[in-house]
VEXZALUM-652270 format. One line per field, with one value per residue (C-alpha): residue in three letters; x, y, z; chain; residue number from 1. Coordinates in steps of 0.001 Angstrom, whole numbers, always signed. Each point is the difference from the previous one (the first is absolute). Example, Ala and Ser with C-alpha at 12.3 -4.5 7.8 and 13.67 -1.06 7.14 Angstrom:
<nodes>
type	ala, ser
X	+12300, +1370
Y	-4500, +3440
Z	+7800, -660
mol	A, A
seq	1, 2
</nodes>
This chain:
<nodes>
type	unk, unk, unk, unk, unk, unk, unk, unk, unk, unk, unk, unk, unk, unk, unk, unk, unk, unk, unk, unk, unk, unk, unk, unk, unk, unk, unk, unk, unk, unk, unk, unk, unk, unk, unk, unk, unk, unk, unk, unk, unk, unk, unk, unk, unk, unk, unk, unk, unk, unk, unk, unk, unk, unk, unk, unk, unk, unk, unk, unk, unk, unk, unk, unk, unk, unk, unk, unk, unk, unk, unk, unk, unk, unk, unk, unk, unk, unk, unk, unk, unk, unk, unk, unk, unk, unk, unk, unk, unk, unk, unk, unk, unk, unk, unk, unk, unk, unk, unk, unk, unk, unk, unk, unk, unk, unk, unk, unk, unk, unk, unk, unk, unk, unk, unk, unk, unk, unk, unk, unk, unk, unk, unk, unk, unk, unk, unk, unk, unk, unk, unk, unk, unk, unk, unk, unk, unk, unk, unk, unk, unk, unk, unk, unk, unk, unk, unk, unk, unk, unk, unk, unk, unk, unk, unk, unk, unk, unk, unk, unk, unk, unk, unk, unk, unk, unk, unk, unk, unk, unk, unk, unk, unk, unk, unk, unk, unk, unk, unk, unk, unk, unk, unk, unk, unk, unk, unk, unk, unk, unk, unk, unk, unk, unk, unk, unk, unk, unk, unk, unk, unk, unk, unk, unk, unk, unk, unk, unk, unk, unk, unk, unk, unk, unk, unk, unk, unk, unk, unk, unk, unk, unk, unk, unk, unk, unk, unk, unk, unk, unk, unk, unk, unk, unk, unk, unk
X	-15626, +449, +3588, -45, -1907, +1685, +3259, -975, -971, +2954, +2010, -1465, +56, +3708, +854, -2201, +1387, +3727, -1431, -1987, +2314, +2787, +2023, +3421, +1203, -405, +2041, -3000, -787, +2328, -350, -3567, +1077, +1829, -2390, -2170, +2418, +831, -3532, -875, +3000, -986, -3581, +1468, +2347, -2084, -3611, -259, +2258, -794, -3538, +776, +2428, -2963, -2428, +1774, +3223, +945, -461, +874, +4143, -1048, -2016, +1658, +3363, -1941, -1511, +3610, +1472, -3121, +1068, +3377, -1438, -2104, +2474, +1883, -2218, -1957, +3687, -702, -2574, -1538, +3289, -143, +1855, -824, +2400, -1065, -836, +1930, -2935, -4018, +429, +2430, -2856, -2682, +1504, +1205, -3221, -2243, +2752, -937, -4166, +899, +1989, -2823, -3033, +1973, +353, -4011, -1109, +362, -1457, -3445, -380, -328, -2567, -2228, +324, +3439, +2033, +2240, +932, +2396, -1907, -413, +4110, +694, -2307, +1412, +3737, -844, -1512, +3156, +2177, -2220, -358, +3608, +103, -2926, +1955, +3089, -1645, -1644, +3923, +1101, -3063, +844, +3592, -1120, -1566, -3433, -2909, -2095, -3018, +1497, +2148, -3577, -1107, +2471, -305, -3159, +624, +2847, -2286, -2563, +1740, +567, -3778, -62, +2144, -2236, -3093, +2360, +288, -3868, -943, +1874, -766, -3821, +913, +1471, -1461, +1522, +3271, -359, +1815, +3121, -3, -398, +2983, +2042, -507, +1178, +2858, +1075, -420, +2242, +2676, -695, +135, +2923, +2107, -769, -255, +3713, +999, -1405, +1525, +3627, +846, +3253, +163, +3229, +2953, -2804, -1378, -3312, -478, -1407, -3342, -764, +1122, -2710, -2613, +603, -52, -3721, -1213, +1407, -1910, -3141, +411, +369, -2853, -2345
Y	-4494, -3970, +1102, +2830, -1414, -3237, +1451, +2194, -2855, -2100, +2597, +536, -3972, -267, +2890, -1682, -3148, +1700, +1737, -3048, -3126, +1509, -3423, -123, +129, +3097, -341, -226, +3309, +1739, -2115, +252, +3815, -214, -1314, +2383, +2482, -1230, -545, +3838, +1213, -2104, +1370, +3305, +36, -2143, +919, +3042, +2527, +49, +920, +2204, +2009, -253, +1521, +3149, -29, +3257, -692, -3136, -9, +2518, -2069, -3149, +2153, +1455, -3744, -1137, +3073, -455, -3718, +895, +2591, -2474, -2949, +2695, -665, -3383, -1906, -1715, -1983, +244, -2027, -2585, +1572, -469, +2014, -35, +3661, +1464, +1843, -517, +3628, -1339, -3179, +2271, +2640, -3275, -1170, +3128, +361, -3198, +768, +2979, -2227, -2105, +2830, +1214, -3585, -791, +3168, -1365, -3161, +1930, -532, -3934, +807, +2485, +1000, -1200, +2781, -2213, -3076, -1566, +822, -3559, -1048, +3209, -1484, -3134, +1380, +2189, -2886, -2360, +2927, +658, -3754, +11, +3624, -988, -2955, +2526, +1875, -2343, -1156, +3964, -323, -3181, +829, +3407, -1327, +1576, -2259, -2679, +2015, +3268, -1179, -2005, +4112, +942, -2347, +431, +3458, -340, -1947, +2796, +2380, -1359, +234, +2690, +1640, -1117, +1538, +3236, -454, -891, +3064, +2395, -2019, +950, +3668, +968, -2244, +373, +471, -2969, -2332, +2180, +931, -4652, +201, +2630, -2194, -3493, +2039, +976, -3690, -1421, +2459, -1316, -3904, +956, +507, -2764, -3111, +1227, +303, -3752, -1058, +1676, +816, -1649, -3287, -2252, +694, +2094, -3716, -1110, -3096, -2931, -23, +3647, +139, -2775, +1911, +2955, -1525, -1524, +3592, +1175, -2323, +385, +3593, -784, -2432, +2386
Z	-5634, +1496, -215, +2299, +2747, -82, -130, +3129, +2086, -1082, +1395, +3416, +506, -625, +2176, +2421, -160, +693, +3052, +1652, -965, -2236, -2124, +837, -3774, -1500, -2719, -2969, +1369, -2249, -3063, +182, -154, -2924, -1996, +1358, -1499, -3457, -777, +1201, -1784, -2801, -979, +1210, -2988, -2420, +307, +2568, -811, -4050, +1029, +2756, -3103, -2465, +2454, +1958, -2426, +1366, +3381, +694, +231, +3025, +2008, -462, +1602, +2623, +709, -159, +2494, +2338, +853, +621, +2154, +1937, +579, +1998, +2386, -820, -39, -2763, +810, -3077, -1201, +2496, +2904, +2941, +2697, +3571, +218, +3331, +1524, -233, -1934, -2481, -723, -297, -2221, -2223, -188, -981, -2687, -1428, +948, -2806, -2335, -217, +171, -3507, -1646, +982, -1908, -3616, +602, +457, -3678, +354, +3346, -2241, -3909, -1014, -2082, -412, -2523, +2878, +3385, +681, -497, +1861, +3262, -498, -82, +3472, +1605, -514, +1249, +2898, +1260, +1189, +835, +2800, +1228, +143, +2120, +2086, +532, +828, +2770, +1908, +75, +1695, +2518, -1025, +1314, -2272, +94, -546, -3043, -1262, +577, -2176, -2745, -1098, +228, -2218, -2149, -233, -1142, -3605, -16, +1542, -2614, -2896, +1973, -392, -3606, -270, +1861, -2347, -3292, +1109, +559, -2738, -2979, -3599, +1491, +2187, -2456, -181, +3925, +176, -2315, +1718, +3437, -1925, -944, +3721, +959, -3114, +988, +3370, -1483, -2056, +2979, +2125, -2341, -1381, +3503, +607, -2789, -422, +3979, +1206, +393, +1234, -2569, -2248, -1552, -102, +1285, -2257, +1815, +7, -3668, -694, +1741, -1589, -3062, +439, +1245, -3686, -1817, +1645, -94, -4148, -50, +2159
mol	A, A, A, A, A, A, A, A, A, A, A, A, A, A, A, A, A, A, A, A, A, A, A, A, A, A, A, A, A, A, A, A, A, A, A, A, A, A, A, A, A, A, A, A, A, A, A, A, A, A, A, A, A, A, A, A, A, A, A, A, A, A, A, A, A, A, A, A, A, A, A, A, A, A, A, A, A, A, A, A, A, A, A, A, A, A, A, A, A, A, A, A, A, A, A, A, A, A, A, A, A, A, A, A, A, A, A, A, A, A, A, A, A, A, A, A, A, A, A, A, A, A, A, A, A, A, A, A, A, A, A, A, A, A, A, A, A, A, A, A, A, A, A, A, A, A, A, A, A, A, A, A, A, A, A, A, A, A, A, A, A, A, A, A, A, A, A, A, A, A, A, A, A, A, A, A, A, A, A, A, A, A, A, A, A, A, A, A, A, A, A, A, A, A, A, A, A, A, A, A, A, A, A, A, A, A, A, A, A, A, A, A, A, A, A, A, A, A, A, A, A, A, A, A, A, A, A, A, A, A, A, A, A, A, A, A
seq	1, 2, 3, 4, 5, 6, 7, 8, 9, 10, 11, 12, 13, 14, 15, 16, 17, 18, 19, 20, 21, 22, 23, 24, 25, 26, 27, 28, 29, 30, 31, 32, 33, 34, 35, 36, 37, 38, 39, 40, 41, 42, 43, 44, 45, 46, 47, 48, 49, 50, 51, 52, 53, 54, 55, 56, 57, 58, 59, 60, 61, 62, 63, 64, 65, 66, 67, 68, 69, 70, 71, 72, 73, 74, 75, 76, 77, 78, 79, 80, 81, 82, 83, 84, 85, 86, 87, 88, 89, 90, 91, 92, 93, 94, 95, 96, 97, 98, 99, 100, 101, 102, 103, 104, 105, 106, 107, 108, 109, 110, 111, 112, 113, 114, 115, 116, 117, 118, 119, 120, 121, 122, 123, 124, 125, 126, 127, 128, 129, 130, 131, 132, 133, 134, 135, 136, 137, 138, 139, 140, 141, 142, 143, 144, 145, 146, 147, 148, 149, 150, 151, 152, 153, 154, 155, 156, 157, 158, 159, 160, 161, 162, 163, 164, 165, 166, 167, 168, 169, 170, 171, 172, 173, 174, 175, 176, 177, 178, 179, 180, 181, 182, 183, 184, 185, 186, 187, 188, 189, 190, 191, 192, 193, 194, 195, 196, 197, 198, 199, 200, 201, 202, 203, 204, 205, 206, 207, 208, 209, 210, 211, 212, 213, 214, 215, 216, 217, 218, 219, 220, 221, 222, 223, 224, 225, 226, 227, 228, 229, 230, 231, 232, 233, 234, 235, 236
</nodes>
């Protein structure tokens, strides 16, 4: 649970820190992304998707794809912010459509992680939180950086960050709410929702880690990082 909370707050101090005194290198940005991803897409591969099989084996393949086709639905309009984009959006309507797409992105990924905030149903709730909150640290500041460069005001883009931050609790309320409504089948209806938000994960840590770069090469740096979010995605 000291995960969740403290990865929550993390989050709305960096993107606060980008919209009051914003560094001028922002370069660590993205490789603190990438090991964001390869330690998600690690304990996606290793530790979350054999249980999520053993539990709902015949539903599972579907929800992971409709995870995976929902985010490609939403960065239609988020940008790819959940990536580490951060376009200047050409209108206040383009910024605000982006960023209620990413309120839903992470609404979906904060309903799993109910387990580790109430009875966990899960053996890997805790490296799942973790996982989130190291995608979601950057993903703040990202947005924080999408906010300043549209000219939105410091205490309307503080507004917006924590609202941004709610919503991943907000999300597992959601999944609280109907574990409590419809008891035995709570466990599968927690596992159907951590499937939706590993198709979800599934998309953007490979995007992190496999979009474009100059001549299609990695560079040595971002190869390191992504190497330490492997291992500690093996060692979690």
């Amino acid at each position: 649970m000291i995960f969740y909370f403290i990865g929550l707050a993390i989050s709305l101090a960096a993107g606060l820190w980008f919209v009051i005194k914003p560094p001028q290198n922002k370069k660590w940005i993205y490789l603190f992304l990438s090991t964001g991803g390869a330690f998600l897409m690690t304990i996606i591969f290793t530790h979350i998707l054999p249980e999520l099989f053993e539990r709902i084996p015949k539903q599972a393949g579907y929800f992971l794809l409709a995870g995976f086709l929902i985010q490609i639905s939403l960065e239609n309009y988020s940008r790819g912010i959940e990536h580490g984009h951060a376009h200047t959006a050409n209108s206040t309507k383009v910024l605000y459509i982006s960023y209620f797409a990413l309120c839903l992105h992470a609404i979906i990924e904060g309903m799993p992680m109910a387990s580790v905030l109430f009875d966990s149903t899960s053996a890997f709730h805790e490296q799942l939180t973790i996982g989130i909150m190291l995608h979601k640290i950057p993903v703040a500041i990202t947005l924080a950086m999408l906010l300043s460069k549209s000219g939105i005001s410091r205490k309307m883009s503080t507004t917006l960050l924590i609202g941004f931050i709610l919503c991943t609790a907000f999300g597992s309320g959601i999944q609280y709410f109907i574990g409590e409504t419809t008891g035995e089948g709570a466990a599968d209806i927690m596992f159907m929702s951590l499937g939706l938000t590993i198709g979800i994960l599934l998309h953007v840590s490979t995007t992190i880690l496999f979009e474009s770069s100059d001549q299609h090469r990695l560079s040595p740096s971002r190869v390191a990082v992504i190497a330490i979010g492997i291992v500690a995605g093996l060692l979690a």
